[in-house]
NUPA-982199 format. One record per residue (C-alpha): x, y, z. Coordinates in Angstrom, 2 decimals, decimal comma, always signed. Example, Ala and Ser with C-alpha at 12.3 -4.5 7.8 and 13.67 -1.06 7.14 Angstrom:
BEGIN
[[+12,30; -4,50; +7,80]]
[[+13,67; -1,06; +7,14]]
REM end
This chain:
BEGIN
[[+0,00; +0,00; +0,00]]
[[+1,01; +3,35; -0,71]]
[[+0,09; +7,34; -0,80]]
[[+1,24; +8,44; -4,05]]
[[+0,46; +12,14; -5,32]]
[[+0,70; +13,55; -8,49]]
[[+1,94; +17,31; -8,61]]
[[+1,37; +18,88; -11,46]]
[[+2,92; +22,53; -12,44]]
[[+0,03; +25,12; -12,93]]
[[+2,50; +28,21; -14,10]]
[[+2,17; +30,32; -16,68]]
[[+0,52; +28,99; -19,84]]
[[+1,01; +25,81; -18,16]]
[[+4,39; +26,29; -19,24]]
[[+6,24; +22,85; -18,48]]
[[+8,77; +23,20; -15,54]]
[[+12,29; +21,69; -14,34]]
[[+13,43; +20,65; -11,06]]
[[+16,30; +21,42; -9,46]]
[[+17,04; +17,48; -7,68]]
[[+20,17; +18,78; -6,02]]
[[+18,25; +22,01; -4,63]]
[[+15,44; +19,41; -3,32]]
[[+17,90; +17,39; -1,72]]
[[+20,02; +20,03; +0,25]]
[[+16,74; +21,72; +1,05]]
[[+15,05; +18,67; +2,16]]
[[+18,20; +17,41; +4,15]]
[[+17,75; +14,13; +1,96]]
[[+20,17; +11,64; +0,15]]
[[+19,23; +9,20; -2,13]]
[[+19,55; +5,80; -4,61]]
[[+17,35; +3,35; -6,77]]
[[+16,64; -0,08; -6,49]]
[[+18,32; -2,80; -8,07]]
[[+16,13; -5,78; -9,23]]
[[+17,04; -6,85; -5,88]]
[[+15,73; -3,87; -4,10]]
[[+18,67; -2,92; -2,47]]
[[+19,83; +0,52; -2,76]]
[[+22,36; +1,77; -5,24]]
[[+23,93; +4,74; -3,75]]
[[+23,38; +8,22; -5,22]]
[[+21,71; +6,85; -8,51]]
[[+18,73; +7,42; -10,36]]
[[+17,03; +5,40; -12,71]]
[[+14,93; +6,56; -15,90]]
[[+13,79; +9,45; -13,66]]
[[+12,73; +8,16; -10,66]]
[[+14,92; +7,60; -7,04]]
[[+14,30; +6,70; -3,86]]
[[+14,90; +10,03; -1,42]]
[[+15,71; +8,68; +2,64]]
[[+16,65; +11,25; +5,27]]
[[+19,91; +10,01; +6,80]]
[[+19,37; +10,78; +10,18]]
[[+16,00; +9,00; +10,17]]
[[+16,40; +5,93; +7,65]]
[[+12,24; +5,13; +6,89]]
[[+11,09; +3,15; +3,94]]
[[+12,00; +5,74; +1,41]]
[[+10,07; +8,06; -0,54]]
[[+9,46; +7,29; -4,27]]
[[+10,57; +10,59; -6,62]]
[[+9,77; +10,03; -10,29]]
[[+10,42; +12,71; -12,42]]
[[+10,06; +10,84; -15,79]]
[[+7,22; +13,48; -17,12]]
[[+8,86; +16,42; -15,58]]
[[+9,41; +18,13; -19,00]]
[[+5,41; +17,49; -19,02]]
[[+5,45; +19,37; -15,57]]
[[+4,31; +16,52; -13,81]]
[[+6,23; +14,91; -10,42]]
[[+4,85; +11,93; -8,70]]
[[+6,08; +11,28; -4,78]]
[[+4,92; +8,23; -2,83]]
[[+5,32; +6,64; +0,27]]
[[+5,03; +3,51; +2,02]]
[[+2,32; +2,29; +3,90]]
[[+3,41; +1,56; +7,24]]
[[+5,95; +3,81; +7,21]]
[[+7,37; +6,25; +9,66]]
[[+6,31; +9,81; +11,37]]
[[+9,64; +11,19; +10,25]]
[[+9,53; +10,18; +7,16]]
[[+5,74; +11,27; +6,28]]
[[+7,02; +14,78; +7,34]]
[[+9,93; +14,24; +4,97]]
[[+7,13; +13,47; +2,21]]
[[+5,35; +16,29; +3,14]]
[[+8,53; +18,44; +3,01]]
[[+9,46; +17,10; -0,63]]
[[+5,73; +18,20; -2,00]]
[[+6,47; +21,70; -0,68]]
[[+9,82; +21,78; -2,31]]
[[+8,83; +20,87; -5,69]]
[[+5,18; +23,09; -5,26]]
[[+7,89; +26,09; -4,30]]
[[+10,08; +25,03; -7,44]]
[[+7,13; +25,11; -10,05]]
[[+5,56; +28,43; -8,39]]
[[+2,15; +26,83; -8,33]]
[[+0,79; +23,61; -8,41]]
[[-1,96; +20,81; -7,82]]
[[-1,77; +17,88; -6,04]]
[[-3,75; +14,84; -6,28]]
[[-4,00; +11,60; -4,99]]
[[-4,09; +8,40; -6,60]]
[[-5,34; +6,08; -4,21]]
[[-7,93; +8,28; -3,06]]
[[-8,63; +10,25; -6,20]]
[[-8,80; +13,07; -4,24]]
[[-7,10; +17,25; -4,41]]
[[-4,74; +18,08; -1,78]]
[[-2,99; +21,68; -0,63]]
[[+0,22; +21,41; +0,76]]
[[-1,22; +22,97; +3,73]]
[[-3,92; +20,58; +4,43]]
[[-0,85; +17,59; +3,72]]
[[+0,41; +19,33; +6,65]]
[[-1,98; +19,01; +9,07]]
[[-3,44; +15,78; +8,22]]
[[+0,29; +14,13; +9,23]]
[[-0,94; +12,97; +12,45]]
[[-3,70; +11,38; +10,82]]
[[-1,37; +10,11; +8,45]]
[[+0,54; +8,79; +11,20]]
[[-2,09; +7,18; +13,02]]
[[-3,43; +5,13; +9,88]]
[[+0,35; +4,12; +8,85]]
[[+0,54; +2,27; +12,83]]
[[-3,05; +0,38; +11,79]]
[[-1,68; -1,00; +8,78]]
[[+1,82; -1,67; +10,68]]
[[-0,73; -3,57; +13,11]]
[[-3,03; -5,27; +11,06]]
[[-0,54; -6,43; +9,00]]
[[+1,72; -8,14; +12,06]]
[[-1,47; -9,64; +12,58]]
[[-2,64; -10,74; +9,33]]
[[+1,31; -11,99; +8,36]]
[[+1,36; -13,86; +11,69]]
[[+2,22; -17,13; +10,45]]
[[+3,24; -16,05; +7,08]]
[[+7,04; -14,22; +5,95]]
[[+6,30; -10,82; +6,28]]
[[+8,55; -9,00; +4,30]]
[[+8,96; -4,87; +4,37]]
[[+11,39; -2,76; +1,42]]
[[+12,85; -0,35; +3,36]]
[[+14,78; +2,80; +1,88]]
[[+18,03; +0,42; +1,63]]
[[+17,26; -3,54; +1,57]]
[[+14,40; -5,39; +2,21]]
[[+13,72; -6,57; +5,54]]
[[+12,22; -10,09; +6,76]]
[[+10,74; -9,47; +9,86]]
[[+10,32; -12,34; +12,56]]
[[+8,21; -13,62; +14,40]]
[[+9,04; -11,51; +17,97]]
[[+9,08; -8,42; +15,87]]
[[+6,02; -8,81; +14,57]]
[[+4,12; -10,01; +17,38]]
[[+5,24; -6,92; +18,98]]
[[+3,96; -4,71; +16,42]]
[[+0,24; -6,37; +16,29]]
[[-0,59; -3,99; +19,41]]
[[+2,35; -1,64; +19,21]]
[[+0,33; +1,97; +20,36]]
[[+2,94; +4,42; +19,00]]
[[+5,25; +4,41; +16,15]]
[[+8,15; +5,66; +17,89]]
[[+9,55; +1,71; +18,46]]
[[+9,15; +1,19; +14,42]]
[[+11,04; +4,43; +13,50]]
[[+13,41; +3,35; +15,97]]
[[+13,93; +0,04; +14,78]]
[[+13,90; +0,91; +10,65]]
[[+16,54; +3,44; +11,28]]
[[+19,16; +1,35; +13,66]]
[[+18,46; -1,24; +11,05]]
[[+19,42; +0,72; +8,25]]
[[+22,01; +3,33; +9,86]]
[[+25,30; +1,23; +9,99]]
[[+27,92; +0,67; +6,51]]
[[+27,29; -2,88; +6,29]]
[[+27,28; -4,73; +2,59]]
[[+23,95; -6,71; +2,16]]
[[+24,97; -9,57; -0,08]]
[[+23,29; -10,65; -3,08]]
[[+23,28; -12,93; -6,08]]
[[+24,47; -13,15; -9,25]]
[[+21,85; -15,39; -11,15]]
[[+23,46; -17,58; -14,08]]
[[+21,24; -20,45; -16,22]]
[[+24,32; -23,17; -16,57]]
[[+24,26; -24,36; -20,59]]
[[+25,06; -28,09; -19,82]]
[[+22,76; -29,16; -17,06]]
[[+19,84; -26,27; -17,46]]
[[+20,33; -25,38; -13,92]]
[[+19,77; -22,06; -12,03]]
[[+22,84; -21,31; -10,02]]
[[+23,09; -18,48; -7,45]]
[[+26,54; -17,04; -7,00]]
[[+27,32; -15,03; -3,90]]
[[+30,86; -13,14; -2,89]]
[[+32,09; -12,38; +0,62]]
[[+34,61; -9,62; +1,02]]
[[+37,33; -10,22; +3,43]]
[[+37,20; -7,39; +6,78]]
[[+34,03; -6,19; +5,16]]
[[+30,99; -6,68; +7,60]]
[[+27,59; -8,39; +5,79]]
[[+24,45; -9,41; +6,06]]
[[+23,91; -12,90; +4,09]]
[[+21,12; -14,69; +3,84]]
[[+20,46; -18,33; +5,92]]
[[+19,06; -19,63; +2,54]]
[[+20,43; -18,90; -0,38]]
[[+16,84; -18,02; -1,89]]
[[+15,91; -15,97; +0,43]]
[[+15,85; -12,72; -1,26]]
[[+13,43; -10,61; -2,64]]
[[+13,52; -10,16; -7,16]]
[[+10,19; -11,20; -8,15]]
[[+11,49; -11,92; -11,48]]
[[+13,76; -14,55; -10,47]]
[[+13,66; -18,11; -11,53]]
[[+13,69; -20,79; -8,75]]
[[+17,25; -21,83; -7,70]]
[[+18,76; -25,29; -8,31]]
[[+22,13; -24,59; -6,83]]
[[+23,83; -22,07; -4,85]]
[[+27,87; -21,26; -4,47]]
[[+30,23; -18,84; -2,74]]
[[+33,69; -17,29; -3,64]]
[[+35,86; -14,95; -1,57]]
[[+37,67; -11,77; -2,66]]
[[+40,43; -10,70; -0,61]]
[[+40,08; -6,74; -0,42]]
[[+43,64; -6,00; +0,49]]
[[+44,87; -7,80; -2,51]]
[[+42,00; -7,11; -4,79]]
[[+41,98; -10,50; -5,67]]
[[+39,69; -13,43; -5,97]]
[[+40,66; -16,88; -4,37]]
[[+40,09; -19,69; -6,71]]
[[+37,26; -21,82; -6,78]]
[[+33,19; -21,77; -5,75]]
[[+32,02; -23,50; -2,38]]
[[+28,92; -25,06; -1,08]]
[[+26,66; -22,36; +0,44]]
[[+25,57; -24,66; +2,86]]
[[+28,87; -25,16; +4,39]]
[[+29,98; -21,34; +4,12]]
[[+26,73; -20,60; +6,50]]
[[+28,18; -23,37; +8,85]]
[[+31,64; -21,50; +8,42]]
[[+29,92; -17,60; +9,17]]
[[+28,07; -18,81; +12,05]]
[[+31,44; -20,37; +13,83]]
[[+32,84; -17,34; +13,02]]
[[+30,44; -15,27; +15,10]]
[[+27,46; -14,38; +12,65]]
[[+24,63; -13,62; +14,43]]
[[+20,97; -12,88; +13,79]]
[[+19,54; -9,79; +11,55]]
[[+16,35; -10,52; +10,99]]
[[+14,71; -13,67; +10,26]]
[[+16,07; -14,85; +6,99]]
[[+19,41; -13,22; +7,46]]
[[+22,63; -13,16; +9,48]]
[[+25,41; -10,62; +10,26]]
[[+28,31; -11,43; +9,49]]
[[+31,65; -9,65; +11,17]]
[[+34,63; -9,35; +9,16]]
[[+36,12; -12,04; +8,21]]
[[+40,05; -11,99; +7,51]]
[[+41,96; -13,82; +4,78]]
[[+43,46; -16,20; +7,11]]
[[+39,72; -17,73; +8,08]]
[[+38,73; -17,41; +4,50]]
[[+42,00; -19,66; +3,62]]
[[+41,15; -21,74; +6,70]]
[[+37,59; -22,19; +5,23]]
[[+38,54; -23,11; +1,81]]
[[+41,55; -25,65; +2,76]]
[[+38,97; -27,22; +4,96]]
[[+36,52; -27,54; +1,69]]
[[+38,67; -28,96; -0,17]]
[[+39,97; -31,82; +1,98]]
REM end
């Protein structure tokens, strides 16, 4: 679920207008990316128009910015639903901003097929707020025996089963914002595949790469993550990269033993398909892989 609006310039002969992204940004205190088909964030990218804007002192589930039909003098801005206090005020905050940069403008919303002001956006954010923590509820509720799975701003995240029996009564959203944002705050790679169709057999095989002294999050399973254009996987390897060398070590290893490896090795829960994993140093990596091949 989302709240998506559609601004649309109203200046001068309807004259079609720009926007400045950088000015938004610094204005807005925001930083931004775009998804990969993995829905993990590239870094200060856009794609055909659109990125994802996140403040970084309050990591939410990002807002949506899609500028495609800006030479049209149209800007569409969404948000998550549940999402975060902070981050519906950032929303808010990005309307203003581009309303300010096309001198006038109307806003409507999709989902409700209904005109907004920028002023009444503003003081409907507690009520904005209040419906987010229902969803946030009912969904913990409704996903209670089911994966529940949330994109936030950088990766997506699996919540478990604690987490979301929490949330089912949960009164504020202060413990979610919380939570998203410690989640999301540290440099830590989230690992994921590299899909290849093997010509001989037909197989799907699933390639993944740990860095050496670069902390991770890697999945339990090695299809657990989220592309929903992904074919099933029939086998999944690992290879190492030694950063100080830049240098791969030779060979692919069983996935299922490199989890064994990561969790002897001090992994320990992120959420509840994935672990993090501390760095790991060339000497354990050569360890691991002389123990493989025995």
């Amino acid at each position: 679920m989302a709240f998506t609006l559609v601004i649309q310039s109203k200046g001068l002969f309807n004259k079609a207008k720009s926007v400045d992204f950088a000015a938004l940004l610094n204005n807005c205190k925001l930083s931004y990316g775009s998804y990969n088909d993995f829905y993990t964030m590239d870094e200060g990218k856009t794609k055909n128009g659109t990125a994802i804007l996140y403040n970084p002192n309050r990591i939410g589930r990002g807002i949506f910015f899609d500028a495609g039909d800006v030479s049209k003098g149209v800007i569409k801005v969404s948000y998550n639903i549940p999402t975060t206090t902070a981050e519906i005020e950032d929303f808010v905050k990005v309307v203003k901003e581009v309303e300010r940069q096309f001198g006038k403008a109307s806003l409507h919303c999709e989902e409700e097929n209904k005109d907004y002001s920028s002023s009444e956006l503003e003081k409907n954010i507690p009520f904005m707020t209040e419906f987010s923590l229902k969803q946030l509820n009912e969904g913990c509720v409704k996903n209670g025996n089911m994966q529940y799975i949330l994109t936030l701003a950088k990766f997506p995240w699996y919540m478990d089963d604690e987490t979301k029996a929490k949330y089912k009564t949960i009164e504020t959203p202060d413990d979610f914002e919380e939570t998203i944002h410690a989640l999301q705050k540290d440099d830590v790679y989230y690992a994921k595949p590299s899909l290849f169709k093997d010509g001989k057999s037909g197989k799907i095989l699933a390639f993944y790469t740990l860095t050496s002294n670069c902390e991770s999050y890697f999945p339990v399973k090695p299809d657990s993550f989220l592309n929903f254009d992904a074919p099933k996987i029939d086998e999944a390897l690992v290879r190492f990269f030694i950063y100080e060398e830049e240098k791969v070590v030779d060979g692919y290893y069983p996935y299922e033993k490199f989890v064994e490896f990561i969790k002897e090795k001090g992994a320990t829960k992120f959420d509840a398909e994935r672990l993090r994993v501390p760095e790991i140093s060339k000497a354990e990596i050569m360890e691991f892989v002389e123990s493989v091949k025995q």
